[in-house]
Wavefront OBJ file of the C-alpha trace (Angstrom):
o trace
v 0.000 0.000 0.000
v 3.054 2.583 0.202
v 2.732 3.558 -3.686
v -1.328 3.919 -3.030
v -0.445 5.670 -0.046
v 1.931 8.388 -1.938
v -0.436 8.653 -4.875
v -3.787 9.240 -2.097
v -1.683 12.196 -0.402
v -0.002 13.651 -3.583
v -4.715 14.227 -4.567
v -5.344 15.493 -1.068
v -2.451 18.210 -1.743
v -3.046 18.728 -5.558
v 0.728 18.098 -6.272
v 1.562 16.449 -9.375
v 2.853 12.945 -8.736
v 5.842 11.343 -10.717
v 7.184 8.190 -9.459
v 10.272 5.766 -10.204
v 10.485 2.457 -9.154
v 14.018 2.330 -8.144
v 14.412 -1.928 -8.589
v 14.180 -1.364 -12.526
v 16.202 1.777 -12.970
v 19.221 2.901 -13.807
v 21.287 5.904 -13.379
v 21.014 7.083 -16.912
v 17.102 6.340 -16.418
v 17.200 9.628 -14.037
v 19.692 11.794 -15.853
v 19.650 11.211 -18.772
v 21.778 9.867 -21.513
v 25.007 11.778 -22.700
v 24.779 13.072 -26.324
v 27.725 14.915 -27.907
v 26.855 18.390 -28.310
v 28.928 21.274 -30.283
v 29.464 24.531 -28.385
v 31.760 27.053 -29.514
v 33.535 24.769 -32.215
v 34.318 22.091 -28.888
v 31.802 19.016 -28.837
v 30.837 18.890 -25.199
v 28.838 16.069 -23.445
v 25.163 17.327 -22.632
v 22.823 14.564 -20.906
v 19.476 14.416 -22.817
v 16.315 15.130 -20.042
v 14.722 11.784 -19.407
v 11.109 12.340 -19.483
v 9.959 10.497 -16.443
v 11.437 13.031 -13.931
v 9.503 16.162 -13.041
v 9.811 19.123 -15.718
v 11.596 22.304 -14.833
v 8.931 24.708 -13.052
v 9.321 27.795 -11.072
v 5.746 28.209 -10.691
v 3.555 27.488 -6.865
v 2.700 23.903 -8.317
v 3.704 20.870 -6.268
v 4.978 17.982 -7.185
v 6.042 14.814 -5.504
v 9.106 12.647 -6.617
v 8.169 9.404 -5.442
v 10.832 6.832 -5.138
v 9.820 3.427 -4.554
v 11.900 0.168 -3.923
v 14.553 2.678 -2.531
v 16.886 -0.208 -0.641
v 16.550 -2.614 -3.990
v 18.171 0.401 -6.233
v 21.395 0.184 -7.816
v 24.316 1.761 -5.955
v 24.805 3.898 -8.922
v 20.781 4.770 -8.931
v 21.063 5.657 -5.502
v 23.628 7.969 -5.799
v 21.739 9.628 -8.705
v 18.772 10.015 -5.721
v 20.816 11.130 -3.577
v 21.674 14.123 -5.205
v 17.966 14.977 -5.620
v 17.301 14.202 -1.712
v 20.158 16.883 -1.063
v 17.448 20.107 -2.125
v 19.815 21.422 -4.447
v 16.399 21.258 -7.292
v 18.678 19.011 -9.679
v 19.179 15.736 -10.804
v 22.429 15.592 -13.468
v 22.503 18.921 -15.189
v 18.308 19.102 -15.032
v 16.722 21.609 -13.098
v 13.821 20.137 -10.724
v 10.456 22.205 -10.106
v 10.874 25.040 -7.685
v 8.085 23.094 -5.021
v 9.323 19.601 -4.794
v 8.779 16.983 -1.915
v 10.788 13.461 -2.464
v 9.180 10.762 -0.987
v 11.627 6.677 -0.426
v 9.470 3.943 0.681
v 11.191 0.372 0.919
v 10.166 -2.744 2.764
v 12.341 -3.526 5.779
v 15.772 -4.574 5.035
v 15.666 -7.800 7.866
v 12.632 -8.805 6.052
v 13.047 -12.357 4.484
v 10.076 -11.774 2.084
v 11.750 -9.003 0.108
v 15.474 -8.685 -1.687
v 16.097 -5.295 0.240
v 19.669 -4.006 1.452
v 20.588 -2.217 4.429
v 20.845 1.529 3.195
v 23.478 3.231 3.999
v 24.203 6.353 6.394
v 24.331 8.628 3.639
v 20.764 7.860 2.340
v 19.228 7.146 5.835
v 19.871 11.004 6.741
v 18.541 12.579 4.287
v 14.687 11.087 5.352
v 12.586 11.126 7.842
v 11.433 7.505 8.795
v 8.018 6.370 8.940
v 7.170 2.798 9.681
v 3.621 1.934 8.472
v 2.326 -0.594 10.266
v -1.046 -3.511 9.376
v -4.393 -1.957 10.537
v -7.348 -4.536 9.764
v -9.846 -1.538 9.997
v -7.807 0.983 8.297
v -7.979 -1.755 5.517
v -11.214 -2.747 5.730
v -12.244 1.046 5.294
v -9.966 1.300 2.533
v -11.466 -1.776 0.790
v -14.707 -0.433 1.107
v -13.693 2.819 -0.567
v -11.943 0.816 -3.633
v -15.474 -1.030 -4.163
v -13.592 -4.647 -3.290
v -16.184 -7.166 -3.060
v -18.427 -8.487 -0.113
v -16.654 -11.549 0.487
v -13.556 -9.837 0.715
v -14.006 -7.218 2.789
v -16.023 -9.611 5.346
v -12.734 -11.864 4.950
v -10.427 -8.456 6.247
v -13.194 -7.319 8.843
v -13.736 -11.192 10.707
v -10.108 -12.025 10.446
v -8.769 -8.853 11.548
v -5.356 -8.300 12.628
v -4.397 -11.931 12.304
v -4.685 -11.696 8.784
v -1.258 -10.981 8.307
v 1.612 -13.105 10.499
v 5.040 -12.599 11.529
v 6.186 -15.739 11.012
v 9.338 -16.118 8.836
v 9.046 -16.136 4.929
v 8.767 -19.492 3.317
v 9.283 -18.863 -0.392
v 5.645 -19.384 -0.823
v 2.646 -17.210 -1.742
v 1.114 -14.761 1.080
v -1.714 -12.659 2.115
v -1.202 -8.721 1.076
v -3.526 -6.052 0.190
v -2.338 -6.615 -3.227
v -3.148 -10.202 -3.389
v -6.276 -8.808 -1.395
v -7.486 -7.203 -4.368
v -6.875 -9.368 -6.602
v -9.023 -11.900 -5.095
v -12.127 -8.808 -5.188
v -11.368 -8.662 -8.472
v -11.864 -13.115 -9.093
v -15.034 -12.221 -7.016
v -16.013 -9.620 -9.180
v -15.587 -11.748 -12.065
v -17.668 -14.527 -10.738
v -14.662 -16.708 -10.940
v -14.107 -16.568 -6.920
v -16.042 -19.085 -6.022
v -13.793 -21.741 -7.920
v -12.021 -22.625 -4.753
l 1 2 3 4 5 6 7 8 9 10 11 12 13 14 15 16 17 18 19 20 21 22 23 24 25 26 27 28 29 30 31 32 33 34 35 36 37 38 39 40 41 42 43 44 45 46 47 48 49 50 51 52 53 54 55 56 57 58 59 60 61 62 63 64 65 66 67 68 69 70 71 72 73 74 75 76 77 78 79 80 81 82 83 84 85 86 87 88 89 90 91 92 93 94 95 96 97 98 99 100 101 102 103 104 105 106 107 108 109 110 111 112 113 114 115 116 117 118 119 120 121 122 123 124 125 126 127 128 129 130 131 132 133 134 135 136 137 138 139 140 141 142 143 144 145 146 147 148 149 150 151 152 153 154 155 156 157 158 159 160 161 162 163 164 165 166 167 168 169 170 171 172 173 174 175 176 177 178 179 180 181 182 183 184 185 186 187 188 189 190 191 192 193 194 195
């Protein structure tokens, strides 16, 4: 729920969302690729402006720079983000909007269910931490919102906060809010009730 999260308080605020998920990037993903350029008889290397990353904007709007996956990144990805996290308004050579918030979500590095690395110092400090924690209600409420189906949300409201365990990951499938919907969506379909 972390990118649904992001993309619920990036409406509330009017910003403009733009979001890279860090696993499947690379560095030249964020600033660009270089092209030779001629200046002043000289070819010079100018990076091309990827168009995934928020435009150049000096006006009041907002936008949010959502980085998701942030401990699966590349080391050279992260050090592209890290630039970006420092408020200097620039990734590469581009020029960020004038109003821009950076959001990192990641799933815990000691979890077994993800492939997630310890972050280092350098990236830890330039966040402030949030852990979001299971809330069977909170869910339910949200499932209710989304239109899930019946069945499903009666599945989150009787089972509660048991639905999701802390016991260690076994390489097989497992209950998320993801897999959640999914199953509202078999119900939907009237294929659900093919156990």
């Amino acid at each position: 729920g972390k990118t649904e999260l992001v993309a619920q308080i990036a409406t509330e605020l009017g910003a403009k969302l733009y979001t890279s998920r860090l696993a499947q990037v690379e560095p030249a993903d964020l600033v660009g690729f270089p092209m030779p350029e001629k200046v002043d008889g000289d070819y010079v290397m100018q990076f091309s402006r990827p168009t995934n990353i928020p435009p150049r904007d000096d006006s009041d709007q907002l936008y949010i720079w959502f980085f998701d996956e942030l401990n699966r990144a590349n080391k050279q990805a992260i050090n592209a983000v890290m630039q970006v996290s420092d408020s200097c308004k620039k990734i590469g050579s581009h020029k960020l909007p004038k109003r821009l918030v950076v959001i990192g979500a990641g799933n815990p590095a000691n979890d077994d269910a993800y492939d997630t690395a310890q972050l280092d110092a350098a990236v830890n400090n330039r966040y402030v931490h949030i852990k979001v924690h299971y809330d069977a209600a909170a869910l339910a409420a949200y499932a209710k919102r989304k239109e899930w189906h019946d069945n499903v949300v009666t599945f989150v409201q009787v089972t509660g906060n048991q639905l999701f365990s802390k016991d260690a990951y076994d390489g097989l499938p497992f209950c998320s809010p993801r897999s959640l919907e999914a199953m509202s969506q078999l119900e939907q379909s009237g294929l659900g009730r093919d156990k």
